[in-house]
PDB file with SEQRES, HELIX, SHEET and CRYST1 records, atoms N, CA, C and O in Angstrom:
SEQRES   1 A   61  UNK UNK UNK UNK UNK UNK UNK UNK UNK UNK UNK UNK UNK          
SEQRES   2 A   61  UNK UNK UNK UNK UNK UNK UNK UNK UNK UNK UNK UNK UNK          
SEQRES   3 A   61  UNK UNK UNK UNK UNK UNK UNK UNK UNK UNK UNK UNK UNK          
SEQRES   4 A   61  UNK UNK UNK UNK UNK UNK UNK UNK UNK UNK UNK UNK UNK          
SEQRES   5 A   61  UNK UNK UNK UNK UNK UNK UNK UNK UNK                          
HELIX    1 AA1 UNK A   48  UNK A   58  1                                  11    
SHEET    1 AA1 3 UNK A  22  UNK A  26  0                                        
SHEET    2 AA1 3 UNK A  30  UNK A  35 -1                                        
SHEET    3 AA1 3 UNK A  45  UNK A  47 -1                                        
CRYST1    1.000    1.000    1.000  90.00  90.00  90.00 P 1           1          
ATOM      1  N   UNK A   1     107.829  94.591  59.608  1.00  0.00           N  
ATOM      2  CA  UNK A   1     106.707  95.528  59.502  1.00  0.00           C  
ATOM      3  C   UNK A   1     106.859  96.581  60.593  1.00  0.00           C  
ATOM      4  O   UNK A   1     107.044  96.414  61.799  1.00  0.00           O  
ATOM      5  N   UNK A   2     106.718  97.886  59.773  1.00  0.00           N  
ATOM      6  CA  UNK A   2     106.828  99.233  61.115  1.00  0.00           C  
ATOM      7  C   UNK A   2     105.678  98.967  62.145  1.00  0.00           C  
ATOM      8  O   UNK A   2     104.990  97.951  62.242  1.00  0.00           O  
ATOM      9  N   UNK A   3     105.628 100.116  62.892  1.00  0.00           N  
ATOM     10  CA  UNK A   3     104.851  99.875  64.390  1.00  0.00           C  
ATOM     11  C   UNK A   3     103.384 100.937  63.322  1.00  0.00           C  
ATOM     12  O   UNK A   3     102.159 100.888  63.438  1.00  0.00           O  
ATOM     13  N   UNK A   4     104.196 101.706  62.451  1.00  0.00           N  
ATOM     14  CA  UNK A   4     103.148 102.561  61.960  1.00  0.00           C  
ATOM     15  C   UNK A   4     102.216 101.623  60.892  1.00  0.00           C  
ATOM     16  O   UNK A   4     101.036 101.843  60.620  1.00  0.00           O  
ATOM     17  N   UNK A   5     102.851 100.783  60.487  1.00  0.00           N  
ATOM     18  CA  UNK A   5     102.274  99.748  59.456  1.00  0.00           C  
ATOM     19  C   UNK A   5     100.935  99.234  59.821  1.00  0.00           C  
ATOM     20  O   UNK A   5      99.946  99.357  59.099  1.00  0.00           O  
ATOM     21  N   UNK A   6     100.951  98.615  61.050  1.00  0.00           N  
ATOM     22  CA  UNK A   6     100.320  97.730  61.952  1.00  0.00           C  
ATOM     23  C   UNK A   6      98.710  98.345  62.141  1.00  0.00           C  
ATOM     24  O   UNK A   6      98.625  99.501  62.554  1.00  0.00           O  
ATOM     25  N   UNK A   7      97.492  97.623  61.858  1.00  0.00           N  
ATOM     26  CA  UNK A   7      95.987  97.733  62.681  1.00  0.00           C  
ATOM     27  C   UNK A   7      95.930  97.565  63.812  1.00  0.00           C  
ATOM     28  O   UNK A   7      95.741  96.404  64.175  1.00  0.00           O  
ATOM     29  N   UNK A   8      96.084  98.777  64.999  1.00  0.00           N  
ATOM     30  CA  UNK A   8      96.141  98.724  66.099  1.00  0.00           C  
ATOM     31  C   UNK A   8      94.914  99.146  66.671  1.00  0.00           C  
ATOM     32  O   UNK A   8      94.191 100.038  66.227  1.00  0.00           O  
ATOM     33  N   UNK A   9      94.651  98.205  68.044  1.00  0.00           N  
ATOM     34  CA  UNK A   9      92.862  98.420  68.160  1.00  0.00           C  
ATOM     35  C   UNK A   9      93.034  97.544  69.927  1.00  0.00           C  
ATOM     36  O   UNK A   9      93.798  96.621  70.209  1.00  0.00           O  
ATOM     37  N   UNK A  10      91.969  98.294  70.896  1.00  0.00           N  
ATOM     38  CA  UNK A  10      92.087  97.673  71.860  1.00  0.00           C  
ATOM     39  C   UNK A  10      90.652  96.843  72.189  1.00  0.00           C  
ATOM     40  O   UNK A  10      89.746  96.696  71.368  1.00  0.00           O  
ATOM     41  N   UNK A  11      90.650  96.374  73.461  1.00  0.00           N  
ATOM     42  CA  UNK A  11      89.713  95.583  74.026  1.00  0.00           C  
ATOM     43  C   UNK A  11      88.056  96.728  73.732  1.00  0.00           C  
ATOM     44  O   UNK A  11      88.048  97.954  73.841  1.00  0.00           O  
ATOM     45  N   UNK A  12      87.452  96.292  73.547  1.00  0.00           N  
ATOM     46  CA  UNK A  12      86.142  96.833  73.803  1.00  0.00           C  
ATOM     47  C   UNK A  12      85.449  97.024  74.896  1.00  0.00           C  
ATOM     48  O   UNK A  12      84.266  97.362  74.842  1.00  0.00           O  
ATOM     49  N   UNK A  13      86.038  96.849  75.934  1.00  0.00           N  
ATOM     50  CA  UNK A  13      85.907  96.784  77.430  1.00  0.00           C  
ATOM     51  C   UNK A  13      87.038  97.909  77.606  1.00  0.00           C  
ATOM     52  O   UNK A  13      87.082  98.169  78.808  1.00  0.00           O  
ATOM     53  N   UNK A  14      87.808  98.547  77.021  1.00  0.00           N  
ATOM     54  CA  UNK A  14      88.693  99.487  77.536  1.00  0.00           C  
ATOM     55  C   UNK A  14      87.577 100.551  78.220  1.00  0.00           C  
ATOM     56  O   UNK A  14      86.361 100.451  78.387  1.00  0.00           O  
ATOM     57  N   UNK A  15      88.559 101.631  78.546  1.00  0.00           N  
ATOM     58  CA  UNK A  15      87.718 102.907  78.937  1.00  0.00           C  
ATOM     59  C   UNK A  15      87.915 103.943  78.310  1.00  0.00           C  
ATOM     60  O   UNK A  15      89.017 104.257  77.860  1.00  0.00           O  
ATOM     61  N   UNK A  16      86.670 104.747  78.172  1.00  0.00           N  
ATOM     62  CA  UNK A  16      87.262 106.211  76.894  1.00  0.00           C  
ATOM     63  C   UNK A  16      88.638 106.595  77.230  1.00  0.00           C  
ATOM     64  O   UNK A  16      89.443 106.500  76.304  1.00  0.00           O  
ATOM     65  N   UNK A  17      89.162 107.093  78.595  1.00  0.00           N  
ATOM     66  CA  UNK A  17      90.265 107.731  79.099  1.00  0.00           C  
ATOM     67  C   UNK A  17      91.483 106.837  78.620  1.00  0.00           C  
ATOM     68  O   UNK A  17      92.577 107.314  78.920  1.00  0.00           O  
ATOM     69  N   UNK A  18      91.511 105.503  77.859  1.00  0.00           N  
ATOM     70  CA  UNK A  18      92.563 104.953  77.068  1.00  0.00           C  
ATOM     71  C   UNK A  18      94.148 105.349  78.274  1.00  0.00           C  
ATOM     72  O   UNK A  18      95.258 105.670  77.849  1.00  0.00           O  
ATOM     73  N   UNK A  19      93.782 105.199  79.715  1.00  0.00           N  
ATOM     74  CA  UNK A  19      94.857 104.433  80.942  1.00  0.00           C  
ATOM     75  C   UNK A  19      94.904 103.334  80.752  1.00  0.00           C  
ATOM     76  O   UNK A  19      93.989 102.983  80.007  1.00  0.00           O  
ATOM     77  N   UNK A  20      95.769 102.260  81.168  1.00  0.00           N  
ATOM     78  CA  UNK A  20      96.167 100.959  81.512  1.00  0.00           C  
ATOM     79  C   UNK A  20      95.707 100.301  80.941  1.00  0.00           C  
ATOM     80  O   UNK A  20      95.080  99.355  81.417  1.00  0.00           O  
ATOM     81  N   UNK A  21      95.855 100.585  79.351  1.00  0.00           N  
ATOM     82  CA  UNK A  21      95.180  99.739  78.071  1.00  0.00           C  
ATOM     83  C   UNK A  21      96.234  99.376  77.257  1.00  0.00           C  
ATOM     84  O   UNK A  21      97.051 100.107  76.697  1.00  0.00           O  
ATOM     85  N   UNK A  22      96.102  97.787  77.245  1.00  0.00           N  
ATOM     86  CA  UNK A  22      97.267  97.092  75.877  1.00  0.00           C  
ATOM     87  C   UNK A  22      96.510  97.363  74.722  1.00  0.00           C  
ATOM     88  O   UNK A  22      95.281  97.316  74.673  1.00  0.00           O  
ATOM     89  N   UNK A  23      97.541  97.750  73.455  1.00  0.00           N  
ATOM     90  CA  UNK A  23      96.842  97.354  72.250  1.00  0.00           C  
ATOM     91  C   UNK A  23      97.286  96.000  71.539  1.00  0.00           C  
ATOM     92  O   UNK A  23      98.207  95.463  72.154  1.00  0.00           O  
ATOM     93  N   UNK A  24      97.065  95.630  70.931  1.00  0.00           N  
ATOM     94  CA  UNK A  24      97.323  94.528  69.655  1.00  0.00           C  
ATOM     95  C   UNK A  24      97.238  94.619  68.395  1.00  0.00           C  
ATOM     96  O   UNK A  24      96.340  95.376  68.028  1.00  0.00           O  
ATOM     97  N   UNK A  25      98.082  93.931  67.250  1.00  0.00           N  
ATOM     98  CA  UNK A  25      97.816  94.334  66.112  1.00  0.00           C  
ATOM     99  C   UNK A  25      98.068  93.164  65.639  1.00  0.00           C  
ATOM    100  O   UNK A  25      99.293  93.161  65.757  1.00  0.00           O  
ATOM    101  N   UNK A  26      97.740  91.942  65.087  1.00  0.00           N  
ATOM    102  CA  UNK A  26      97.891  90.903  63.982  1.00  0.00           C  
ATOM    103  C   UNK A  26      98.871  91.094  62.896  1.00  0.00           C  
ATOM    104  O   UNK A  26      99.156  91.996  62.109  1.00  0.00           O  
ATOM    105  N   UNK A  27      99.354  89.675  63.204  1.00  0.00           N  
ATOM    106  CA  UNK A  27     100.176  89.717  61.526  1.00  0.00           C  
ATOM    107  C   UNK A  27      99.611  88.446  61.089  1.00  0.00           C  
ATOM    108  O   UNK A  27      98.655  87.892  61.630  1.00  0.00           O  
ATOM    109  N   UNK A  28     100.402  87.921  59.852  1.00  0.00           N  
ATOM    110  CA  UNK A  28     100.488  86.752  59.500  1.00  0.00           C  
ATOM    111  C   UNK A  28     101.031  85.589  60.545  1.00  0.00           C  
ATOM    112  O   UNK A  28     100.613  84.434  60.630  1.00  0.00           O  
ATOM    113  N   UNK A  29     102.064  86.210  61.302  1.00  0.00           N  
ATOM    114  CA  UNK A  29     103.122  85.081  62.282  1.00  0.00           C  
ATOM    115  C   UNK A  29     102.564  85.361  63.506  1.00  0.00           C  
ATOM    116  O   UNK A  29     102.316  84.288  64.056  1.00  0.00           O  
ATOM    117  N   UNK A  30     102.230  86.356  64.238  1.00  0.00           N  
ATOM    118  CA  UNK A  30     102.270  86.878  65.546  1.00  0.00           C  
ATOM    119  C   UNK A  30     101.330  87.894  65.740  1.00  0.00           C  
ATOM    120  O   UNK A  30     100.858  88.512  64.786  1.00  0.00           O  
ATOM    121  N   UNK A  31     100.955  88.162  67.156  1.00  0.00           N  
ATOM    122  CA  UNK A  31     100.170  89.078  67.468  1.00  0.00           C  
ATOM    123  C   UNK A  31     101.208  89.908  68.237  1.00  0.00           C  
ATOM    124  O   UNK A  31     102.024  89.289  68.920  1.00  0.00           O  
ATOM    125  N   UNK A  32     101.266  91.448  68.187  1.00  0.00           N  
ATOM    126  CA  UNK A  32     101.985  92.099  68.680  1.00  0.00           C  
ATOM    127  C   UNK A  32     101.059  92.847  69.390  1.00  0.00           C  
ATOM    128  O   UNK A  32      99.994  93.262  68.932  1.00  0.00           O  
ATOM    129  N   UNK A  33     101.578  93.053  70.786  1.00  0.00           N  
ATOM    130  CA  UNK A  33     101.610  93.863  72.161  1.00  0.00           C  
ATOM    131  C   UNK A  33     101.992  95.241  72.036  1.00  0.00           C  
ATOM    132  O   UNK A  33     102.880  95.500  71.224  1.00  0.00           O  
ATOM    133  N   UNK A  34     101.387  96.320  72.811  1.00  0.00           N  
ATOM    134  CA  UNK A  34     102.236  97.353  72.877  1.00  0.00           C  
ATOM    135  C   UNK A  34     101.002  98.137  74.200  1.00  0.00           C  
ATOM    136  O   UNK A  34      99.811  97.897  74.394  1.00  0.00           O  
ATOM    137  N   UNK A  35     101.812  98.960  74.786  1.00  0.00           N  
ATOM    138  CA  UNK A  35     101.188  99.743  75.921  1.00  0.00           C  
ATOM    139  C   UNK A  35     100.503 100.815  75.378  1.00  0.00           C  
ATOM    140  O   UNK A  35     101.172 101.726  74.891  1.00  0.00           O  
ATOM    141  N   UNK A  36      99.300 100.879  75.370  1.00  0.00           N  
ATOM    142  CA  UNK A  36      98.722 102.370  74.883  1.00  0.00           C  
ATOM    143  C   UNK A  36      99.068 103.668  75.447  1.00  0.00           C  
ATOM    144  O   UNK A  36      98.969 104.726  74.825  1.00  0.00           O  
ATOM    145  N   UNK A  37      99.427 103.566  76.501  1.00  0.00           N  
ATOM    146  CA  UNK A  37      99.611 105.089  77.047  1.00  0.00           C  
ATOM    147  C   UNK A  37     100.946 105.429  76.794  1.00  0.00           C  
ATOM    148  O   UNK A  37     101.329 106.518  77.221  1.00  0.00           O  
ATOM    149  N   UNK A  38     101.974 104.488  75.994  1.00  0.00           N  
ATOM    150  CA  UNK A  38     103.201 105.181  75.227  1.00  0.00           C  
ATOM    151  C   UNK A  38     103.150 104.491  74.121  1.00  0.00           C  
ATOM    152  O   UNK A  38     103.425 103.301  74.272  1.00  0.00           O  
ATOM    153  N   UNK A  39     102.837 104.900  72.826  1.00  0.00           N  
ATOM    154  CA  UNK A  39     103.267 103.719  71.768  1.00  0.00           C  
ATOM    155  C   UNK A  39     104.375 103.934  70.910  1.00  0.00           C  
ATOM    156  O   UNK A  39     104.695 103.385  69.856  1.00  0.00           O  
ATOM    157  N   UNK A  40     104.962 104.959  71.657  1.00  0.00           N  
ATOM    158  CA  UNK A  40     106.246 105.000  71.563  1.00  0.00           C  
ATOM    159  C   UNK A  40     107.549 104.096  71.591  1.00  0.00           C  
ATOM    160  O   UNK A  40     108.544 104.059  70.867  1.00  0.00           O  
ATOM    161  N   UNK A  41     107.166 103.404  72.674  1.00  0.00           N  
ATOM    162  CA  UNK A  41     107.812 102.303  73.094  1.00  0.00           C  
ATOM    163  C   UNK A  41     107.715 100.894  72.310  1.00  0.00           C  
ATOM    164  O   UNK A  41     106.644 100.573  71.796  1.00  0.00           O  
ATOM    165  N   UNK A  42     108.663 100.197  72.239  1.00  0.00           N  
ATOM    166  CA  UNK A  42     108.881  99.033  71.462  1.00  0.00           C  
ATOM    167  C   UNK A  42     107.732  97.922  71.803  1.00  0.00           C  
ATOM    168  O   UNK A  42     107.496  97.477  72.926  1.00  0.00           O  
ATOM    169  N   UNK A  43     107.214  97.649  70.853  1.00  0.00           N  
ATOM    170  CA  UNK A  43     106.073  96.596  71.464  1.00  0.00           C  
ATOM    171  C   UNK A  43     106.842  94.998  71.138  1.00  0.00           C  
ATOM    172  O   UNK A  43     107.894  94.913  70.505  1.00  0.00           O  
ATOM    173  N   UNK A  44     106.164  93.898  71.650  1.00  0.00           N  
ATOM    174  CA  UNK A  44     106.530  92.764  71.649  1.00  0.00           C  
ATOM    175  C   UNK A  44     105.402  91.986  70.508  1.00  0.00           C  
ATOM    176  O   UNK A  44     104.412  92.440  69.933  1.00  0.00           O  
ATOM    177  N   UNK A  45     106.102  90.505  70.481  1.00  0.00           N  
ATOM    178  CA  UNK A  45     105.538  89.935  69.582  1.00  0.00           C  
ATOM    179  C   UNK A  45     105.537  88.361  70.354  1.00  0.00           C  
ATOM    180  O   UNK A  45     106.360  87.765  71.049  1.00  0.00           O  
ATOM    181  N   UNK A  46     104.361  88.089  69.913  1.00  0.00           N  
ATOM    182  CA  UNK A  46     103.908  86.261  70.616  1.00  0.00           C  
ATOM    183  C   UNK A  46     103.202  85.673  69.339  1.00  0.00           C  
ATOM    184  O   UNK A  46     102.516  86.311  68.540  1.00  0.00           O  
ATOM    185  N   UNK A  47     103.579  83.992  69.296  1.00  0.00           N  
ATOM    186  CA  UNK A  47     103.266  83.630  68.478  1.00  0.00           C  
ATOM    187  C   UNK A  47     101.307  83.377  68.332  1.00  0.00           C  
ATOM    188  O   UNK A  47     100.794  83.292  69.448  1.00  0.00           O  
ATOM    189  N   UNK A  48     100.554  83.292  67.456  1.00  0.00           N  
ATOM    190  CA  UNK A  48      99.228  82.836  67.936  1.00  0.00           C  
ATOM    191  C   UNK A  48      99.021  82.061  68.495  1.00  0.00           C  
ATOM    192  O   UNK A  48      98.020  82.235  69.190  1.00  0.00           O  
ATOM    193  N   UNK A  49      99.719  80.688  68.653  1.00  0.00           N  
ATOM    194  CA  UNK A  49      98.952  79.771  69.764  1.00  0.00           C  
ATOM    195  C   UNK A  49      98.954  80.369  71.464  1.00  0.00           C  
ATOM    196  O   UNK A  49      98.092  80.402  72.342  1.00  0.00           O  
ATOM    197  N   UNK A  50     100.487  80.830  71.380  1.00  0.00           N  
ATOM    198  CA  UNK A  50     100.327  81.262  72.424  1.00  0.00           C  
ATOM    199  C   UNK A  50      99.752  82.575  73.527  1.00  0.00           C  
ATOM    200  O   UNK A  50      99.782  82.853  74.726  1.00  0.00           O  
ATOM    201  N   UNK A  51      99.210  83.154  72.178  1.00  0.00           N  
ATOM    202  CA  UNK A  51      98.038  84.405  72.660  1.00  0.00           C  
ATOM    203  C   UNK A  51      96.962  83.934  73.109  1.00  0.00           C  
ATOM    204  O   UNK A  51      96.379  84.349  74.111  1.00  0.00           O  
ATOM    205  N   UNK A  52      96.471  82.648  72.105  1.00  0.00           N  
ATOM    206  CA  UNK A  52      95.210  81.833  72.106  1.00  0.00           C  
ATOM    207  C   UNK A  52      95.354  81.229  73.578  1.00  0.00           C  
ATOM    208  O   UNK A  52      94.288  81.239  74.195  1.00  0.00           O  
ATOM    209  N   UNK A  53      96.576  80.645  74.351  1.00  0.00           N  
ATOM    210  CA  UNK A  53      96.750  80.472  75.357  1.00  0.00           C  
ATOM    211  C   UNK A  53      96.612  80.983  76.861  1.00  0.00           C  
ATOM    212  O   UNK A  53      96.230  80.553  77.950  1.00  0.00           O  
ATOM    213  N   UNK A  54      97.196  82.272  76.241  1.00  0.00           N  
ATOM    214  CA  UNK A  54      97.194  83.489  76.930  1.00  0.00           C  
ATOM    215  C   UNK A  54      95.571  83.871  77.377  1.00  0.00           C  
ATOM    216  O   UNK A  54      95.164  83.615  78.510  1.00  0.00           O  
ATOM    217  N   UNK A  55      94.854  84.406  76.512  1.00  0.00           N  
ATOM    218  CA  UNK A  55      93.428  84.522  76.556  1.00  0.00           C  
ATOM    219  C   UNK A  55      92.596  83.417  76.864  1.00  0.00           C  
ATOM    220  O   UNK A  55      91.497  83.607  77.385  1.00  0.00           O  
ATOM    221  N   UNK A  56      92.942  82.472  76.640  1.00  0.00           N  
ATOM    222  CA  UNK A  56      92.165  81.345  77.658  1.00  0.00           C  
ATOM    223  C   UNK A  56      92.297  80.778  78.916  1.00  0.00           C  
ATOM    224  O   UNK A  56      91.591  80.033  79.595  1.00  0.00           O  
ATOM    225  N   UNK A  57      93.892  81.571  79.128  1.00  0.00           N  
ATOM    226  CA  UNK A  57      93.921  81.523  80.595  1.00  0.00           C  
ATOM    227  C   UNK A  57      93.199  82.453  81.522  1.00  0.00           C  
ATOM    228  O   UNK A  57      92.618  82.009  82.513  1.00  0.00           O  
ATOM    229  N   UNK A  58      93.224  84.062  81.154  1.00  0.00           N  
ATOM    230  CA  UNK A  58      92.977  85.044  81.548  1.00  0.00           C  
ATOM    231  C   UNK A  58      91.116  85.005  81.694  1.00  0.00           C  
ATOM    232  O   UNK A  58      90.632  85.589  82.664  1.00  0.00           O  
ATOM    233  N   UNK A  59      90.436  84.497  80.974  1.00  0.00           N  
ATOM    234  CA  UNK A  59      89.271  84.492  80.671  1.00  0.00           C  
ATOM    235  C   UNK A  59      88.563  83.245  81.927  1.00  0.00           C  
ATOM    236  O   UNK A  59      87.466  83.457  82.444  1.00  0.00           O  
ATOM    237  N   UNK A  60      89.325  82.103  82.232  1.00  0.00           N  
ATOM    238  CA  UNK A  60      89.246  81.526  83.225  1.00  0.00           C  
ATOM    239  C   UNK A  60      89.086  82.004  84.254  1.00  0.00           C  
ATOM    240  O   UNK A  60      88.088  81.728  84.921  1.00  0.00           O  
ATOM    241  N   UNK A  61      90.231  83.044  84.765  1.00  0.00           N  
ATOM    242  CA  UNK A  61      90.167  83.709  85.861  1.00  0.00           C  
ATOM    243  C   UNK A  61      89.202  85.083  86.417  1.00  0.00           C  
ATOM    244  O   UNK A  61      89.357  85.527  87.554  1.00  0.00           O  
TER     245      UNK A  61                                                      
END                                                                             
């Protein structure tokens, strides 16, 4: 799936000025990463458990 394909959408806590904001976009397999202030750049891909991981660590802290 292209990068253009993808529902890309950030935190709701971002800031209008859209600096130092990840986006994400869902698939079927993976949640994909990408830096908002280039989305130019190649984004990454993690499986769901381990996003689910990810965010329950971060949310701890």
């Amino acid at each position: 799936m292209s990068t253009t394909e993808l529902a890309w959408y950030k935190s709701s806590y971002s800031g209008s000025q859209g600096d130092s904001c990840v986006e994400v976009a869902l698939t079927g397999q993976a949640v994909c990463v990408r830096d908002s202030k280039d989305v130019t750049r190649p984004h990454f891909a993690v499986a769901h458990e381990g996003w689910e991981r990810f965010v329950g660590f971060v949310a701890e802290v």
